[in-house]
C-alpha positions in Angstrom: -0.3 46.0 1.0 -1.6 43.0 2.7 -3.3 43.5 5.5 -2.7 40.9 8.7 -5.3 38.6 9.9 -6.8 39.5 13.5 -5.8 36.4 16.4 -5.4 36.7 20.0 -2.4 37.7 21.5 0.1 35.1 21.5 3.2 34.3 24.2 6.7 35.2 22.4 8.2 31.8 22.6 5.0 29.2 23.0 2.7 31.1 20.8 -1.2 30.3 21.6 0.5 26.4 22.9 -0.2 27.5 26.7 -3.9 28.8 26.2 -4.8 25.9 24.1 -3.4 23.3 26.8 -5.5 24.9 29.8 -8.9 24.8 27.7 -8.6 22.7 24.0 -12.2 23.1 23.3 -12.9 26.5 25.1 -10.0 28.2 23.3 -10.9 27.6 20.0 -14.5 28.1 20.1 -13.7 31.4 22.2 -11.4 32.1 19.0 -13.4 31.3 16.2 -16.1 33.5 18.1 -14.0 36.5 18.9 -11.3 36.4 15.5 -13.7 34.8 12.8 -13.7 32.2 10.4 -10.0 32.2 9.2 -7.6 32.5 12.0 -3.7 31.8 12.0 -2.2 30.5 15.2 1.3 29.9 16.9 2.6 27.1 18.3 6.6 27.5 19.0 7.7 28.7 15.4 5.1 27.2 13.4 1.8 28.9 12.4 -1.4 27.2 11.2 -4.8 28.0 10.8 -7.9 27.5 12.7 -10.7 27.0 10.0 -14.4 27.6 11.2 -16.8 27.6 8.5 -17.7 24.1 7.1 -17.3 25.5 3.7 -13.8 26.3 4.2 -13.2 22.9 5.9 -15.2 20.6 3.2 -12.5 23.0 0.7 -9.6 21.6 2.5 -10.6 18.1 3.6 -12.7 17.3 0.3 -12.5 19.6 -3.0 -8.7 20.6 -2.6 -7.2 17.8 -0.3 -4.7 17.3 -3.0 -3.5 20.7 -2.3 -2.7 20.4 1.5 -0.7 18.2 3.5 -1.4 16.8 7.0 1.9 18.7 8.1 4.1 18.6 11.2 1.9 17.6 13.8 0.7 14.8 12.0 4.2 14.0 11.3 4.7 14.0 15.5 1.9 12.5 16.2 3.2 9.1 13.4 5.1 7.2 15.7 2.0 7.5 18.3 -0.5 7.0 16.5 0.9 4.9 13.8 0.5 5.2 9.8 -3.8 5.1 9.9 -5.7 7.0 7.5 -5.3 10.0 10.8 -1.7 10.5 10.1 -0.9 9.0 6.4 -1.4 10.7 3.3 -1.4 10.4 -0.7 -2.1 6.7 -2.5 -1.6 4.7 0.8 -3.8 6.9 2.8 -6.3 6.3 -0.2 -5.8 3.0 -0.1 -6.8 2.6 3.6 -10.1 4.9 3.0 -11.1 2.5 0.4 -10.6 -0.8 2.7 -12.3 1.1 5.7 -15.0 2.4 3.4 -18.1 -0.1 3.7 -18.0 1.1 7.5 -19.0 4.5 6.6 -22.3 2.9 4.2 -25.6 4.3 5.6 -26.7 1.2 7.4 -23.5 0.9 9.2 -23.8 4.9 10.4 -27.4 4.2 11.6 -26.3 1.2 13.8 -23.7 3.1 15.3 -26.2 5.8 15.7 -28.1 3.8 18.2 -24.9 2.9 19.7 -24.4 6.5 20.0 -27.5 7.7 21.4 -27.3 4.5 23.9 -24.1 5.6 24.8 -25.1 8.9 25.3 -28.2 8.1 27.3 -26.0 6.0 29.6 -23.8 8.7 30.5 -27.0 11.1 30.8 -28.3 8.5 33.2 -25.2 9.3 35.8 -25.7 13.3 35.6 -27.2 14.9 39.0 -28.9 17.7 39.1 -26.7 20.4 40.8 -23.7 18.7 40.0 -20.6 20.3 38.8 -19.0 18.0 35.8 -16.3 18.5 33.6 -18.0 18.0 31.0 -15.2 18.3 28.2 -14.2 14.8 30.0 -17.3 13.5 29.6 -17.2 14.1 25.8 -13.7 12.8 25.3 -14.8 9.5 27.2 -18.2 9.2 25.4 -16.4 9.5 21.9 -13.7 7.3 22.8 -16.3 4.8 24.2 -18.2 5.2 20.3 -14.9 5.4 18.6 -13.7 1.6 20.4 -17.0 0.2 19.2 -16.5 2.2 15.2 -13.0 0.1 15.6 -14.5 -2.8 16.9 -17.2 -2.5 13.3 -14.8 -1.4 11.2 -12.7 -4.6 11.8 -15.8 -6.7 11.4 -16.4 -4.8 7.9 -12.9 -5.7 6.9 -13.0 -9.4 8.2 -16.2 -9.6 6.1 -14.6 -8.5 3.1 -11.0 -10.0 3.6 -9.8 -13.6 5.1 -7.4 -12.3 7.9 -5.1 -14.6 8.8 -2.5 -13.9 11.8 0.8 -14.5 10.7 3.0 -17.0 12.9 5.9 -15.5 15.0 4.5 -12.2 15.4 2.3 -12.4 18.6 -0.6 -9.0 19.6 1.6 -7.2 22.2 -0.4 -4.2 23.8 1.9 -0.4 23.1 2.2 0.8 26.7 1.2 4.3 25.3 -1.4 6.1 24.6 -2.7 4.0 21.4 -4.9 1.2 21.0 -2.7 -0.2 18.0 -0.6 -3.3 18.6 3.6 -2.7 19.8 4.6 -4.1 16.9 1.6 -3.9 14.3 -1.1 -6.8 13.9 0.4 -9.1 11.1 -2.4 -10.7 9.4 -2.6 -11.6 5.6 -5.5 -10.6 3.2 -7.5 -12.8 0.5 -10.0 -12.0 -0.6 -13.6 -14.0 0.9 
């Protein structure tokens, strides 16, 4: 007989959806704390898994990726987020790690760790002692902030390796939505430098 995995106490219709959208980052730590390192949650009718343990997350993410797909949130979040390396999946999503590669060498994650720390010390700077912050805010602005500038190198990476050229008739409209990607894709041809 199986036995079933211990998780909070979900809502009948919502599942764990209305905890996790008054505190993201407080429910799931308060979760992994409380339930362990393996924990299946509800959203509406679905049911995933919160993993924990790094070992269990290098298992899906690295050693067995082949085995898992990105799923139906993934599959929601497409048309926002468009068909990057977040959302996409099997050879093309390989193909896109392997362009965006060279960003991820060693000397390219030390400069963006200055970047970081600079960053980080800037936001540090505006702290006062006694002051209440939200400081989940703070993060999600902070990483955005590092994740514009990991763009912003990964672009220069690519125009390094490729000649981009932007192709005629298809002018960089900004998505009014929450993406940074262009409305209808930035056109550009590739040969090689």
């Amino acid at each position: 007989m199986t036995q079933a995995l211990a998780a909070p106490k979900a809502h009948f219709l919502l599942g764990h959806l209305p905890e996790l959208s008054r505190d993201h980052l407080g429910f799931v730590l308060d979760t992994a704390r409380r339930y362990g390192d393996f924990v299946p949650l509800k959203f509406g009718r679905r049911t995933t898994v919160l993993l924990s343990n790094p070992r269990d997350v290098e298992d899906v993410l690295v050693t067995r990726q082949r085995n898992f797909t990105k799923g139906y949130f993934y599959r929601i979040l497409g048309p926002l987020l468009g068909n990057g390396l977040l959302t996409s999946e099997g050879d093309f999503w390989l193909r896109q790690r392997r362009l965006a590669q060279p960003a991820f060498h060693r000397e390219r994650i030390n400069s963006y760790a200055e970047a970081m720390v600079r960053f980080t010390q800037q936001l540090l700077t505006s702290w006062r002692a006694g002051e209440v912050r939200d400081v989940h805010d703070d993060m999600m602005r902070l990483t955005l902030r590092i994740a514009m500038l990991e763009a912003m190198l990964l672009m220069t990476t690519i125009a390094q390796t490729w000649h981009l050229t932007l192709q005629p008739g298809h002018p960089i409209e900004l998505h009014p939505a929450l993406t940074l990607r262009p409305k209808h894709g930035l056109r550009m041809s590739l040969a090689a430098v």
